[in-house]
C-alpha positions as CSV (number, residue, x, y, z in Angstrom):
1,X,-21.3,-0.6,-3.6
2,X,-17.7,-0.3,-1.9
3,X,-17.7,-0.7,2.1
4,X,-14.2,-1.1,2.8
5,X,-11.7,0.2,0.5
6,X,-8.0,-0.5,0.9
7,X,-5.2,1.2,-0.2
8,X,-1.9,0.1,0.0
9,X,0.8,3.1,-0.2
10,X,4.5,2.9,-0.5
11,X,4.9,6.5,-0.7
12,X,5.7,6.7,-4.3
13,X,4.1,9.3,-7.1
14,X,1.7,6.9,-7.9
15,X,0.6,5.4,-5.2
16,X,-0.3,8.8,-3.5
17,X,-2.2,9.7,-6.6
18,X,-4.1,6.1,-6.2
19,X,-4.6,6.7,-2.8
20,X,-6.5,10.5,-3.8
21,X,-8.7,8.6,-5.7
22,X,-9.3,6.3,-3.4
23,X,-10.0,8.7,-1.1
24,X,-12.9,10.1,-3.6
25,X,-14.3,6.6,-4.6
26,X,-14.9,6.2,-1.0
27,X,-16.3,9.9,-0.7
28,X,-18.9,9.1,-3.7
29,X,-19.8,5.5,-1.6
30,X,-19.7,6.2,1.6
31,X,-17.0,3.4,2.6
32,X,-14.5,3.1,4.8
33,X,-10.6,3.2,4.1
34,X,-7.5,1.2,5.3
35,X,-4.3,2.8,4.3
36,X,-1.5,0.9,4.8
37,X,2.1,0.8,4.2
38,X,3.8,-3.1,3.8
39,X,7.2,-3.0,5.7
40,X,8.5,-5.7,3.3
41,X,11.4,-6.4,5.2
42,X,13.2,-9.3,3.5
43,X,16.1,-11.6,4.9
44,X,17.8,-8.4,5.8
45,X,15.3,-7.3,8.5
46,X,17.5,-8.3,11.7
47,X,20.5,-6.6,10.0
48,X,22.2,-3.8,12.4
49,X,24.8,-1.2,10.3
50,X,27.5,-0.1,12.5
51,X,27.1,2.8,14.7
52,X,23.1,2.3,14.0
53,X,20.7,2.1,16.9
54,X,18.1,0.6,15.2
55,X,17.3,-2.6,12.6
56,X,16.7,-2.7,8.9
57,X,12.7,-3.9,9.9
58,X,12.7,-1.1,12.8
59,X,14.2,1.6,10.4
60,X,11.7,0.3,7.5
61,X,8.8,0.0,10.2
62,X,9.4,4.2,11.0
63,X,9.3,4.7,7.3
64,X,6.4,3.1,6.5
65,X,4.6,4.8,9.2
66,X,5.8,8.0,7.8
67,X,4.3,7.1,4.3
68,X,1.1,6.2,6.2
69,X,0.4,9.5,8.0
70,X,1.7,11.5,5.0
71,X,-0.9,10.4,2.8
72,X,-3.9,10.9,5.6
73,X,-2.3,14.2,6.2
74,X,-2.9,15.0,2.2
75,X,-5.8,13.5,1.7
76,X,-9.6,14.9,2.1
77,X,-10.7,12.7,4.6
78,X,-13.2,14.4,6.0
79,X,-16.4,12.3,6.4
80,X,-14.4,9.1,5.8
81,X,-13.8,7.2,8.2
82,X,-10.2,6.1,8.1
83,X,-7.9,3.4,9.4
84,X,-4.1,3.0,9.0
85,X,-1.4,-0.2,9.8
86,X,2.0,-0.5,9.0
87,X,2.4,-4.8,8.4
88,X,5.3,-6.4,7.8
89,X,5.7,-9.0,5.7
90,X,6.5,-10.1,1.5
91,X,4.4,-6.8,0.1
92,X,1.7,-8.7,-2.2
93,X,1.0,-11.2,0.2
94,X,0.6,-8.8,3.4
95,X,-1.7,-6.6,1.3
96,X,-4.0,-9.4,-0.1
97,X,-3.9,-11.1,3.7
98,X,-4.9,-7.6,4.9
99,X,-7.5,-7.4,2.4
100,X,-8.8,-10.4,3.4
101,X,-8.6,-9.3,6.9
102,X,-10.7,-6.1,6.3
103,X,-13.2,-7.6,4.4
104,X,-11.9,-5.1,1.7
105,X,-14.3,-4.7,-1.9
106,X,-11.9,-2.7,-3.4
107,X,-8.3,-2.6,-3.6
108,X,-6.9,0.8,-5.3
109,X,-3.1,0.9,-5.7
110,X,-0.5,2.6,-8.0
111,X,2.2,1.2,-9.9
112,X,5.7,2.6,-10.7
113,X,5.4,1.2,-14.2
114,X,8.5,-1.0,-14.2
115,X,9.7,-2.5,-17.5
116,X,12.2,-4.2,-19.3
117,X,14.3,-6.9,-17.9
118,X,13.9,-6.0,-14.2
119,X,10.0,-6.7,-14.6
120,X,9.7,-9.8,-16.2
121,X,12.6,-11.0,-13.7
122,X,10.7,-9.5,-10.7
123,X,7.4,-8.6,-11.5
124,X,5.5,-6.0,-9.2
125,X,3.7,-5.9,-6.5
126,X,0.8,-4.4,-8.5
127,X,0.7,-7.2,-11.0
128,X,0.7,-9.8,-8.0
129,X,-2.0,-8.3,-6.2
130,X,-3.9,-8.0,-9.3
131,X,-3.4,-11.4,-10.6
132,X,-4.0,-13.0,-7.0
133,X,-6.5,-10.9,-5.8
134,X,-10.2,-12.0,-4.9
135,X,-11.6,-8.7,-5.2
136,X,-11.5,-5.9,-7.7
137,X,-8.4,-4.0,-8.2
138,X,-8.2,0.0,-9.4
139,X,-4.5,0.6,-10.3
140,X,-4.2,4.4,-11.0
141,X,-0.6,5.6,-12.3
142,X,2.2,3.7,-13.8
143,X,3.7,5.2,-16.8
144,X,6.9,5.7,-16.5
């Protein structure tokens, strides 16, 4: 039923335990995972702090590859076959271009479960791709 699965991680509570049961939907179908980690790097991105080597999109770049090969490290893969990327880029538009890209079925991703004010003046990622998204969407998590 589900050939390519993508999950999109950001290295929060949530979106590891998405990314788990991603990991076993895939298991039970036999499909193939992406894991990726947006670098949403923002206006900021060629910004250089004093006495730093590196750039705001280099330093979020490393961390999002971290986030990637933590959550293969955790994760049962074995018999999956498994991808990774690190994109850069606005977060819900990277992830449903990637999608798109992959020729994804199924998008699984957790949500940090943001409320109040700062949601309805932000939204989230989650509710973007959800919203947005031409293919089905699992979001696992998100009570905060």
């Amino acid at each position: 039923m589900f050939e390519e699965i993508l999950l999109p991680v950001d290295g929060s509570e949530d979106a590891t335990a998405a990314a788990t049961r991603g990991f076993d939907i895939a298991r039970a179908h036999g499909s193939r995972v992406h894991v990726i980690c947006v670098a949403d790097t923002g206006p900021l991105s060629d910004y250089q702090l004093p006495g730093e080597r590196t750039s705001a999109a280099e330093a979020l770049g490393d961390r999002a590859e971290r986030v990637v090969e933590s959550v293969v490290a955790s994760a049962a893969t074995d018999g999956i076959e498994v991808t990774t990327a690190t994109p850069t880029g606005p977060a819900p538009e990277t992830i449903l271009d990637y999608a798109d890209e992959v020729e994804a079925d199924l998008i699984v991703m957790g949500t940090r479960g943001r409320g109040g004010v700062e949601r309805l003046m932000l939204g989230s990622v989650t509710e973007h791709v959800v919203r947005r998204s031409d293919v089905d969407v699992l979001v696992h998590g998100g009570t905060d």
